[in-house]
C-alpha positions as a printed NumPy array, in Angstrom:
array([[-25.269,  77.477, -33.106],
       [-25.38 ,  74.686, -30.812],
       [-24.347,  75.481, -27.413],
       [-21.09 ,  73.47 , -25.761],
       [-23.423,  71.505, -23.137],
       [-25.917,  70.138, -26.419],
       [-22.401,  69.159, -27.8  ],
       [-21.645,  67.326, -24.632],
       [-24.791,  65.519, -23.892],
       [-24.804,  64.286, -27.474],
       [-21.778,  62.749, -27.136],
       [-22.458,  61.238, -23.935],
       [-25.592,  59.611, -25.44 ],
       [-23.004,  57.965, -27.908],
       [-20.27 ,  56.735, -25.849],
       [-23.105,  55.17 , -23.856],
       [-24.943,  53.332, -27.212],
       [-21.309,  51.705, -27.147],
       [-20.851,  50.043, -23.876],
       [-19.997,  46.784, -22.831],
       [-19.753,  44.794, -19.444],
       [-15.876,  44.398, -18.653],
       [-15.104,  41.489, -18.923],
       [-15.483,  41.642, -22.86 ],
       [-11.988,  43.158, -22.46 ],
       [-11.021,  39.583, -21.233],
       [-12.273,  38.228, -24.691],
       [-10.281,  40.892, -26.68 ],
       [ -7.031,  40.061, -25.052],
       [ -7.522,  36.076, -25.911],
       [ -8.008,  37.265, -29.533],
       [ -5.026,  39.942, -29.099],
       [ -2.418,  37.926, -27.601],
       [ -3.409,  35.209, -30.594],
       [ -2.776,  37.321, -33.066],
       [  0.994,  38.196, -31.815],
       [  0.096,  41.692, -30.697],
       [  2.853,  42.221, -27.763],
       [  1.545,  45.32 , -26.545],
       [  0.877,  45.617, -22.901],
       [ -2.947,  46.353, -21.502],
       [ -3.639,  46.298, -25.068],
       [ -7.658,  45.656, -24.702],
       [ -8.278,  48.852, -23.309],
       [ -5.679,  50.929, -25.374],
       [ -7.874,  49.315, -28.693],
       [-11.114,  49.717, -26.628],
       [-10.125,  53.453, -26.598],
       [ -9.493,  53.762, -30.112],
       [-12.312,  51.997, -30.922],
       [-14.502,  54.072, -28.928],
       [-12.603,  57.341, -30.29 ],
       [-13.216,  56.46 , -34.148],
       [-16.576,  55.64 , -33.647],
       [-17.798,  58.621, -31.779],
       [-16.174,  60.768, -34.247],
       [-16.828,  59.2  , -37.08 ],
       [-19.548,  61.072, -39.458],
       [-20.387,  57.461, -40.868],
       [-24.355,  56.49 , -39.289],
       [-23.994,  53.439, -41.118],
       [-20.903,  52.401, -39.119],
       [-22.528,  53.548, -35.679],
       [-25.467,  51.873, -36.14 ],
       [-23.696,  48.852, -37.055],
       [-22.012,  48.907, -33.8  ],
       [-23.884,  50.331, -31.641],
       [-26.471,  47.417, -32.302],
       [-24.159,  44.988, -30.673],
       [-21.07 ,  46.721, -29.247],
       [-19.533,  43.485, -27.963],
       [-19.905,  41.606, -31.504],
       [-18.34 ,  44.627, -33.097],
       [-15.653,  45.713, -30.988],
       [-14.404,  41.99 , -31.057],
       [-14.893,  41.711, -34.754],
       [-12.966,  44.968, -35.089],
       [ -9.929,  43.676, -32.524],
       [ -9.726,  40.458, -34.504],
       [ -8.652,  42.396, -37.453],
       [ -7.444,  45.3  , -35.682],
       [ -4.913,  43.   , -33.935],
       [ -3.11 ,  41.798, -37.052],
       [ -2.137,  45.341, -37.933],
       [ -0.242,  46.495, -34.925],
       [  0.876,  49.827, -36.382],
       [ -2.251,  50.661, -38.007],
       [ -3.242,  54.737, -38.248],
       [ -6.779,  55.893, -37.868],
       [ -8.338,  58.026, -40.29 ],
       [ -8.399,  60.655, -37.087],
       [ -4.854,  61.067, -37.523],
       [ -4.118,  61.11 , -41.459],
       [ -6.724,  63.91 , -41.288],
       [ -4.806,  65.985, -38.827],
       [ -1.57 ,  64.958, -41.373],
       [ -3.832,  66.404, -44.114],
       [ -4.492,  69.813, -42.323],
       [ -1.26 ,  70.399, -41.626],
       [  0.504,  69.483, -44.932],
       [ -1.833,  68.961, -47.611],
       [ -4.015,  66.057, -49.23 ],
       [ -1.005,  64.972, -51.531],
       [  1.788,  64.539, -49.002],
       [ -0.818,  63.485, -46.09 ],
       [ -1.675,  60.438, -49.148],
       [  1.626,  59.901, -50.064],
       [  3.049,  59.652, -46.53 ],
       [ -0.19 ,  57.291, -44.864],
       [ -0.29 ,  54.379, -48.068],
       [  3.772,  54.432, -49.176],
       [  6.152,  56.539, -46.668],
       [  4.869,  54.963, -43.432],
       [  4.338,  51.478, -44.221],
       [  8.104,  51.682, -45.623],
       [  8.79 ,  52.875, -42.403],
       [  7.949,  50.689, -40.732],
       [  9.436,  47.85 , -43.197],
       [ 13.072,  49.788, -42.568],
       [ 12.442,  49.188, -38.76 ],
       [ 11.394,  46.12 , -38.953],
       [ 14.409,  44.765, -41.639],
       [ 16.78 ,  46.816, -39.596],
       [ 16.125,  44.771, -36.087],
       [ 18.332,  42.576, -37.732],
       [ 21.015,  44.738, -38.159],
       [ 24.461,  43.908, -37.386],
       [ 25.028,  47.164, -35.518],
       [ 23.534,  46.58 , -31.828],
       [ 22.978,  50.283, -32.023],
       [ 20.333,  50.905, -35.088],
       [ 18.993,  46.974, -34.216],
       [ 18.133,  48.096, -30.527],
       [ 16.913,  51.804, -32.357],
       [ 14.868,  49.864, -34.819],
       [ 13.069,  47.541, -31.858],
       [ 12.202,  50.552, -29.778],
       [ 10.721,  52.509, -32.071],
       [  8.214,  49.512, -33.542],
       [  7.679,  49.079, -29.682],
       [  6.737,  52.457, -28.764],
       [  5.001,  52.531, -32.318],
       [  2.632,  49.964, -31.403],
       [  1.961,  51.765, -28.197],
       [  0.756,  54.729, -30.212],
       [  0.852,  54.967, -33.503],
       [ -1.454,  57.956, -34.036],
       [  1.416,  59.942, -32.276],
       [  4.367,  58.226, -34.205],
       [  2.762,  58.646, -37.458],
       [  3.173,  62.563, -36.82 ],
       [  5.907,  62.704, -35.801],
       [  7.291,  60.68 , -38.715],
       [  5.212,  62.781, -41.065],
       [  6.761,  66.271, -39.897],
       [  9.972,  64.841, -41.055],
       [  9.299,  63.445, -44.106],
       [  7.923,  67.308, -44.861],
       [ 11.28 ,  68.386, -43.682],
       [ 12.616,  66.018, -46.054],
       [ 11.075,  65.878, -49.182],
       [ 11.95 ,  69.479, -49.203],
       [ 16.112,  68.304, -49.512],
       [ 18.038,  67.738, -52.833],
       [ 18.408,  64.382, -52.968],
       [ 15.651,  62.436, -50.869],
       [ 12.869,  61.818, -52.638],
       [ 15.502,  60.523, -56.051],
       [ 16.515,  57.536, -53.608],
       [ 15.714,  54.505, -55.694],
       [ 14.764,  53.008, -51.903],
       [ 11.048,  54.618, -52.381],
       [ 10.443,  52.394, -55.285],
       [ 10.325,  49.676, -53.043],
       [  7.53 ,  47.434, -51.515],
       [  7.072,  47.37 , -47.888],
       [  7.607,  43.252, -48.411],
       [ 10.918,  43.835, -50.635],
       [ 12.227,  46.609, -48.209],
       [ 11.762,  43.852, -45.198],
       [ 12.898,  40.439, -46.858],
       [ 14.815,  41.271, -50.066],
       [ 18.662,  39.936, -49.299],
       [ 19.752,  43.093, -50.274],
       [ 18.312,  46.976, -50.615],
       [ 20.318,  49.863, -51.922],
       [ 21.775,  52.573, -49.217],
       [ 19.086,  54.337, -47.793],
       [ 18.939,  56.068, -44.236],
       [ 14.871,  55.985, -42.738],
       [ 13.388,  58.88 , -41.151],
       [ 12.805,  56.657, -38.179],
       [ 16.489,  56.242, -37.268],
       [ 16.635,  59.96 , -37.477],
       [ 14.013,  60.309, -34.865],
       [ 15.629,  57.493, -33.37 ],
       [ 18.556,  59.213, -32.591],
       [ 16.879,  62.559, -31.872],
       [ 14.671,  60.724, -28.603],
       [ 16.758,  57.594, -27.638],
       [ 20.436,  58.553, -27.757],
       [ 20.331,  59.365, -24.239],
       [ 18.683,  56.238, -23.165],
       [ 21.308,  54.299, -25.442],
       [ 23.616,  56.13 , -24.25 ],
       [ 23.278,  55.464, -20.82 ],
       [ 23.6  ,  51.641, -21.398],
       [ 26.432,  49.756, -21.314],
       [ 27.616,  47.921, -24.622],
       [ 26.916,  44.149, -23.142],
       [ 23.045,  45.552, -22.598],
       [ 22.784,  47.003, -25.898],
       [ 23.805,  43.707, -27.147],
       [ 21.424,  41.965, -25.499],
       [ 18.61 ,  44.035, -26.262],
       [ 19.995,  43.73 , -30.134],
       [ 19.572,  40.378, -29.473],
       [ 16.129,  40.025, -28.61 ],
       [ 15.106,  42.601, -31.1  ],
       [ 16.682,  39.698, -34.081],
       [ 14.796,  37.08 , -32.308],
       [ 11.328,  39.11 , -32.486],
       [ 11.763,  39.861, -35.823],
       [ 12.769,  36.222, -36.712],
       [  9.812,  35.087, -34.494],
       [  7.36 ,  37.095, -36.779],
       [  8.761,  36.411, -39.82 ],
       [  8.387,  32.666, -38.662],
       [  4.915,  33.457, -37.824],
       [  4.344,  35.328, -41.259],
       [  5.489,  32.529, -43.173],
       [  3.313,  30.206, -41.31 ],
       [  0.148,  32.129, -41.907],
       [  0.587,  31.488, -45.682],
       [  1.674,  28.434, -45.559],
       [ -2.244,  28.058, -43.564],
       [ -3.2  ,  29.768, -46.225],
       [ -1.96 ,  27.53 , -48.858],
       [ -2.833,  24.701, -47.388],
       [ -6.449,  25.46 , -46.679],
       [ -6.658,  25.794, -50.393],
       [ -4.939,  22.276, -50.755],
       [ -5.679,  20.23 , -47.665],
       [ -3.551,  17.003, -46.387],
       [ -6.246,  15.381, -45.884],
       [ -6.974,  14.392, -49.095],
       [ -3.433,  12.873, -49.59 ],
       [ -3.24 ,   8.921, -49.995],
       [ -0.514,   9.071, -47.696],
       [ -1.988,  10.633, -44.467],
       [ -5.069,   9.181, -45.302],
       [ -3.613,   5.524, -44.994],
       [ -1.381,   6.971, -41.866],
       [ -4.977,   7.84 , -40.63 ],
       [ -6.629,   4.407, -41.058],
       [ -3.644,   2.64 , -39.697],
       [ -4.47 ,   4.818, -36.326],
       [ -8.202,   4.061, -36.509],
       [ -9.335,   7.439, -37.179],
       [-12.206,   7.977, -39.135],
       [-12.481,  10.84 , -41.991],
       [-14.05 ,  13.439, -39.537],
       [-11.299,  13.066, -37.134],
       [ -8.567,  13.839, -39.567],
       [-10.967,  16.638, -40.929],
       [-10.548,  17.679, -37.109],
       [ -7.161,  17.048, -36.524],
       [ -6.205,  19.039, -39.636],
       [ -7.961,  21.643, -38.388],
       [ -6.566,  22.348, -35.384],
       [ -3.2  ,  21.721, -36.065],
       [ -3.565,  24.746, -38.374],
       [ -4.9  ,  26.61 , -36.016],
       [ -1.587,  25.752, -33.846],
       [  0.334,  26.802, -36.822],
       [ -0.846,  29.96 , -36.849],
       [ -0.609,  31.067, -33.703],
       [  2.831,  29.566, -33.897],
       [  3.003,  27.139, -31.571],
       [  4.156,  24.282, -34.166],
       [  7.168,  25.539, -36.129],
       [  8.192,  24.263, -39.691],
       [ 11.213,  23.019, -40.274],
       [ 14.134,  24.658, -41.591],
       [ 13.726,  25.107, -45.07 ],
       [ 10.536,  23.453, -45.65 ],
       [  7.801,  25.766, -46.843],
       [  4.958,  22.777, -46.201],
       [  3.35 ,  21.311, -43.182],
       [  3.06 ,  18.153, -44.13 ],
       [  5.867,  16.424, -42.534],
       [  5.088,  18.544, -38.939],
       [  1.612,  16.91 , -39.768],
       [  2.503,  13.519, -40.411],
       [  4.862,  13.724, -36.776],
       [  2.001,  15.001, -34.774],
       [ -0.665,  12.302, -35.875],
       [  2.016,   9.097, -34.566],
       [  2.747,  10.736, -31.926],
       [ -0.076,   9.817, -29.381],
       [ -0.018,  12.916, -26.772],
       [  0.331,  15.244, -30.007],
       [ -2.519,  13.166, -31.177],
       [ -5.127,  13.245, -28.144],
       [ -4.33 ,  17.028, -27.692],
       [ -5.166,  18.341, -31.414],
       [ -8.263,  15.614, -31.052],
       [ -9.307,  17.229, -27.657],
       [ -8.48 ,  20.758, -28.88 ],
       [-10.303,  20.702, -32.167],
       [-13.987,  22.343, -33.068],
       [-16.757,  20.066, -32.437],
       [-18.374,  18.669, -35.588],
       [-20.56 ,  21.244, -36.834],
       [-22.567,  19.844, -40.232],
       [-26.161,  20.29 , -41.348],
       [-26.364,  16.459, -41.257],
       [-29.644,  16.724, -43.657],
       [-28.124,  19.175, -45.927],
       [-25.029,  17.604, -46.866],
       [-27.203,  14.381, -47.124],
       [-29.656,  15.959, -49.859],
       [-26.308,  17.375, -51.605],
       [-24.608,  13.878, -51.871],
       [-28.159,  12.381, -53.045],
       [-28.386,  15.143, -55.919],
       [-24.897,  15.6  , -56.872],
       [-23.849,  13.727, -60.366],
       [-21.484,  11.4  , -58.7  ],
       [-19.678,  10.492, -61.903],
       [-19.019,  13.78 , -62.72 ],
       [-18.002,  14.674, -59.478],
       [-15.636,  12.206, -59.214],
       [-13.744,  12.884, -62.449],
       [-12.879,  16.296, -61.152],
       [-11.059,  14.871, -58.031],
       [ -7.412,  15.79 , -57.196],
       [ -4.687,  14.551, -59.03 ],
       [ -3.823,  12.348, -56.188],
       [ -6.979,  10.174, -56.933],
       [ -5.644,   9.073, -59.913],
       [ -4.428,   6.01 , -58.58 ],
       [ -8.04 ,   4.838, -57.966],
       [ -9.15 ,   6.159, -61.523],
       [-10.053,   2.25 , -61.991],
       [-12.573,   1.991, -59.433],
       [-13.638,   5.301, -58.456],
       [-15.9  ,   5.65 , -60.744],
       [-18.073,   2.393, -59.768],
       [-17.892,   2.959, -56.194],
       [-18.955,   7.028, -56.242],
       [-22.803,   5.466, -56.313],
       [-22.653,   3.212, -53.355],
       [-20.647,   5.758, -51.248],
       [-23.552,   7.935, -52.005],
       [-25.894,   5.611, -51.102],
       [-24.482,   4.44 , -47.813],
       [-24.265,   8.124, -46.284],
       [-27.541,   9.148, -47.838],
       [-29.095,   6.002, -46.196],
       [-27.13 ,   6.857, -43.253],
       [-24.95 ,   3.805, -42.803],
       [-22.101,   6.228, -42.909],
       [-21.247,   9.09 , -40.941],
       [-21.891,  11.979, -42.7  ],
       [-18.642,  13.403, -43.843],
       [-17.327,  17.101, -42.883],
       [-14.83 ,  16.571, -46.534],
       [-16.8  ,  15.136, -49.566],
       [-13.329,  14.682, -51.176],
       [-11.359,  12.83 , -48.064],
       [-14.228,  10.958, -46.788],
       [-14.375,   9.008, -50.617],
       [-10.786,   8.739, -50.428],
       [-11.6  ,   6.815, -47.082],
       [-13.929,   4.377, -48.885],
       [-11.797,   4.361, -51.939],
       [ -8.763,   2.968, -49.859],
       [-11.419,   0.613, -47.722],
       [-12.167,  -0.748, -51.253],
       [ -8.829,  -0.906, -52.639],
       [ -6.994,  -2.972, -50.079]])
């Protein structure tokens, strides 16, 4: 058997393969506080569970991974860690698991708990001040530690799949998304107002009804916030898949303005990266960027900052060149957006001399193949 101080040294030897100077913590909380993650000192609360799965996880591949380059791991792992603020780790299903079984310790980590946390998060809403300031502490003292939440919630639910009646709710059927955003949800009571009331009654009930309001209050605006922020992110999404810059419109804004194709490329860019983190909001109702898009490129501050803000241009300058030079320009250009088809007349003329004017480098080379033609395309059509 090997003896307690082998143990020890062992484990020393890997805490140490995943050290970092300091200030990487600085780095994490840039990326944290980007992704919406409220939590306070919450570098070195992820650092720590980092550090914790790692060490005990019985994956080499994983170690060695990040124990190659601890800094380029553990930010890697906050960047996606961050975006899941009530995330479990695998430490703590497993100690679900040896206490109640593989089924309900399944069940409980991929359904129960993410519903859970849906019901918390729908409920900070609430009209009741009472179960809306309830639903906002327990998501905040969630995120703080949801290893510990997670059993706690779990030694209910075994309390309470045990009762006539619980698990026959038509409320489990239900998607974390359609318990959190459906108008309506049938008559269902969480387990995490029960625990709720078990730990924070006293707290509540030491409050006075104007600071239970106010604290209702601000738990509606977080969750608006977020969902604001949610609907954002796919709207990013969405867009990244369709990009403005390849609308006639905002192309001919663009030219108007004097910017090139590369600076709208730019622009673009970075106002989605704004979007995301929320600082630019959509407008009421609107589920596209466009017109928030359109109002930030006249408006010359709005303008200079996204220009100032944005990447630098980052292109293979020869490779994109040799792709332009071999692509089959006709063919190319017949699968262009729909948008294009006002230029069906010409476009298929002028796809040879564009080619030839960036391969011969009397063009800048373009960061979009598909706006920069719809540059020369309008250039040609006025």
């Amino acid at each position: 058997m090997i003896d307690t101080e082998a143990q020890k040294r062992l484990l020393r030897k890997r805490v140490e393969a995943l050290s970092f100077a300091d200030d990487v913590l600085n780095e994490a909380s840039d990326i944290i506080r980007d992704a919406g993650m409220k939590l306070a000192d919450a570098a070195v609360i992820l650092r720590k569970e980092w550090l914790n799965d790692l060490v005990a996880s019985t994956k080499p591949s994983e170690f060695k991974r990040a124990s190659a380059n601890p800094r380029a791991h553990f930010l890697a792992w906050v960047g996606e860690r961050a975006k899941k603020p009530f995330h479990v780790t695998y430490r703590a299903v497993d100690a679900v698991e040896r206490r109640f079984g593989s089924d309900l310790a399944s069940r409980f980590a991929h359904i129960v708990w993410p519903q859970e946390i849906a019901w918390a998060q729908r409920l900070r809403l609430s009209d009741n001040p009472n179960t809306a300031t309830r639903a906002a502490m327990f998501l905040r003292e969630t995120e703080g530690n949801p290893a510990r939440m997670f059993s706690k919630i779990a030694d209910l639910y075994s309390d309470a799949v045990a009762k006539v009646g619980y698990t026959d709710n038509v409320a489990h059927e239900l998607s974390p998304d359609e318990i959190r955003f459906n108008p309506s949800v049938p008559e269902f009571n969480p387990l995490f107002l029960k625990y709720a009331s078990r730990y924070y009654s006293d707290v509540l009930h030491n409050m006075t009804r104007d600071k239970i309001e106010i604290l209702a209050a601000r738990a509606a605006k977080d969750e608006r916030q977020d969902r604001s922020l949610i609907m954002a992110r796919n709207v990013v999404k969405t867009t990244k898949r369709f990009p403005m810059r390849r609308l006639p419109n905002v192309i001919s804004l663009a030219k108007s303005l004097g910017l090139t194709a590369n600076q709208l490329y730019q622009l673009e860019i970075s106002f989605l990266v704004r979007m995301e983190c929320g600082e630019i909001e959509l407008e009421q109702g609107l589920n596209s960027p466009h017109i928030a898009f359109v109002t930030a490129l006249t408006d010359d501050k709005t303008r200079q900052e996204l220009l100032a803000a944005a990447p630098p241009i980052d292109i293979e300058e020869a490779s994109v060149q040799w792709e332009v030079a071999h692509m089959d320009g006709r063919r190319w250009a017949k699968d262009l957006p729909a948008s294009f088809s006002k230029w069906s007349d010409i476009a298929q003329s002028e796809v040879e001399k564009w080619q030839v004017a960036i391969v011969e480098e009397e063009r800048e080379t373009p960061m979009d193949l598909v706006s920069d033609f719809a540059f020369w395309l309008m250039d040609i059509a006025l």
